[in-house]
Backbone bond lengths (Angstrom), bond angles and torsions (degrees), N, CA, C in turn:
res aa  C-N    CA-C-N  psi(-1)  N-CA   C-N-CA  omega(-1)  CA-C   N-CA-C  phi
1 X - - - 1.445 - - 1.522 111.02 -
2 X 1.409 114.46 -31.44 1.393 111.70 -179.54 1.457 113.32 -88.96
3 X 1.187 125.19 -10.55 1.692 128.39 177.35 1.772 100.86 -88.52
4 X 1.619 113.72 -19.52 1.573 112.34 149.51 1.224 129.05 -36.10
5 X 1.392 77.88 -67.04 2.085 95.23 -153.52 1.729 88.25 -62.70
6 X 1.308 97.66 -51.64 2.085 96.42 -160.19 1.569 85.85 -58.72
7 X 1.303 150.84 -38.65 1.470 119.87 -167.51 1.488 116.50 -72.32
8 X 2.081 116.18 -28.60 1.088 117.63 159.03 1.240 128.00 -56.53
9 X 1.245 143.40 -34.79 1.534 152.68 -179.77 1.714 94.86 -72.95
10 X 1.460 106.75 -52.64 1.745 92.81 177.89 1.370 114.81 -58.37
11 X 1.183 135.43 -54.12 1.412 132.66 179.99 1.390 117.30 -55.97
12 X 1.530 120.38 -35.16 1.316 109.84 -158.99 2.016 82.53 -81.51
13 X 0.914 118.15 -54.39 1.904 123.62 -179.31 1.795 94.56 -38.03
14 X 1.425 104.91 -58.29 2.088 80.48 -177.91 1.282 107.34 -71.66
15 X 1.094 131.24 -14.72 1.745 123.02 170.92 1.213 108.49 -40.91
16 X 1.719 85.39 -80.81 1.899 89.65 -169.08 1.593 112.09 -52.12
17 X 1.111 111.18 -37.86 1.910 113.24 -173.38 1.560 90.50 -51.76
18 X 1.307 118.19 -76.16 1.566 110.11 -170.11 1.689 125.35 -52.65
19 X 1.614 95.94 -24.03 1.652 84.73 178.11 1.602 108.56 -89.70
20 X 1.409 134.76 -25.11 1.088 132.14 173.12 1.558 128.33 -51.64
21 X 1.455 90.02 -36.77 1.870 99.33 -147.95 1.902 82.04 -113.16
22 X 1.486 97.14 133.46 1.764 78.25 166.93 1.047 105.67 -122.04
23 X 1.595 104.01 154.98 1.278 125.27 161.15 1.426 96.66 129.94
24 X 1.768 97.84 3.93 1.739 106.75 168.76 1.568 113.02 -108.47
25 X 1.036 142.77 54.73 1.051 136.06 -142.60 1.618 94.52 -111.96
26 X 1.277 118.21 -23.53 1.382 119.80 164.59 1.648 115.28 -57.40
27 X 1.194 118.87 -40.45 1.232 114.39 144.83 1.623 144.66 -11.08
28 X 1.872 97.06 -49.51 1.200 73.52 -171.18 1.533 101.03 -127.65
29 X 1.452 112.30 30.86 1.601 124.94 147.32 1.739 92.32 -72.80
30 X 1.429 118.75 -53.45 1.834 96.74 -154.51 1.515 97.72 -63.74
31 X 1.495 122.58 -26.54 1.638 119.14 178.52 1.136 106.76 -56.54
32 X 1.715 129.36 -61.64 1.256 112.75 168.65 1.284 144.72 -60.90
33 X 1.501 133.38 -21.42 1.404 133.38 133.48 1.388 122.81 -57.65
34 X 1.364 131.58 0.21 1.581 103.09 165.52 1.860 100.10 -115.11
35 X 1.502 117.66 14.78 1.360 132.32 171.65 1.739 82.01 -82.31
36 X 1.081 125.74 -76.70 1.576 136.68 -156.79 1.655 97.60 -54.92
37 X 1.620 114.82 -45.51 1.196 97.27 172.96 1.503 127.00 -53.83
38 X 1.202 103.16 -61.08 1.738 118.03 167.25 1.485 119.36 -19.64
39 X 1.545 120.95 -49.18 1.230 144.17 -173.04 1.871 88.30 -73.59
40 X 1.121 110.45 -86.15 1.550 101.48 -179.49 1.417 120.18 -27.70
41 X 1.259 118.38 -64.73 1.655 123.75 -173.47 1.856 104.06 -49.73
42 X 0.984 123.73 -40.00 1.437 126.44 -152.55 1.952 81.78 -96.94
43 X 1.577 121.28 -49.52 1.786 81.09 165.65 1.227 149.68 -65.42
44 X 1.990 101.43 -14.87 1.447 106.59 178.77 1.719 93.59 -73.01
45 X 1.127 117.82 -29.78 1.619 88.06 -170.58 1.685 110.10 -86.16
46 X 1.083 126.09 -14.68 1.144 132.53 -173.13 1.933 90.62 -86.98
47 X 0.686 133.06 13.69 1.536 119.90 178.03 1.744 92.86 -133.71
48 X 1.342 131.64 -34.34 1.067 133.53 -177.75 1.589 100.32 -63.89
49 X 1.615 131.16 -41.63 1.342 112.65 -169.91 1.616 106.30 -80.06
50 X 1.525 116.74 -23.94 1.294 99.53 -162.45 1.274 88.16 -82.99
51 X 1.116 160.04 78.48 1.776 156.74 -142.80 2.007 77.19 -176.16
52 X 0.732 83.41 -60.19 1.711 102.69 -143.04 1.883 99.02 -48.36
53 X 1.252 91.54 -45.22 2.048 100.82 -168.20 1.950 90.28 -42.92
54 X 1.578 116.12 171.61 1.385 102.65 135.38 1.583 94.31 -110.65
55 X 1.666 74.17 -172.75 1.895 95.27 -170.96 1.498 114.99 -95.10
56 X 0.840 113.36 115.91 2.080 128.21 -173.62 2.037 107.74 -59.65
């Protein structure tokens, strides 16, 4: 949960850096791919625990 949040706080910080400042705009593609990453990582683990229970 905490390797979440810190990838959300990183992305949303290159967002604004790239959308503010120009001529950084690469910026805020890598904000949005490591937002998208974030989203991926947190379903593999969120699908990996409910894997785990068995079924009653």
């Amino acid at each position: 949960m905490a390797l979440f949040l810190f990838l959300l706080l990183v992305a949303v910080a290159l967002g604004i850096i790239g959308f503010v400042i120009e001529g950084l705009f690469y910026l805020l593609i890598i904000g949005v791919l490591v937002f998208l990453g974030a989203l991926v990582l947190s379903g593999v683990r969120l699908g990996r625990r409910r894997g785990s229970r068995p079924a009653r």
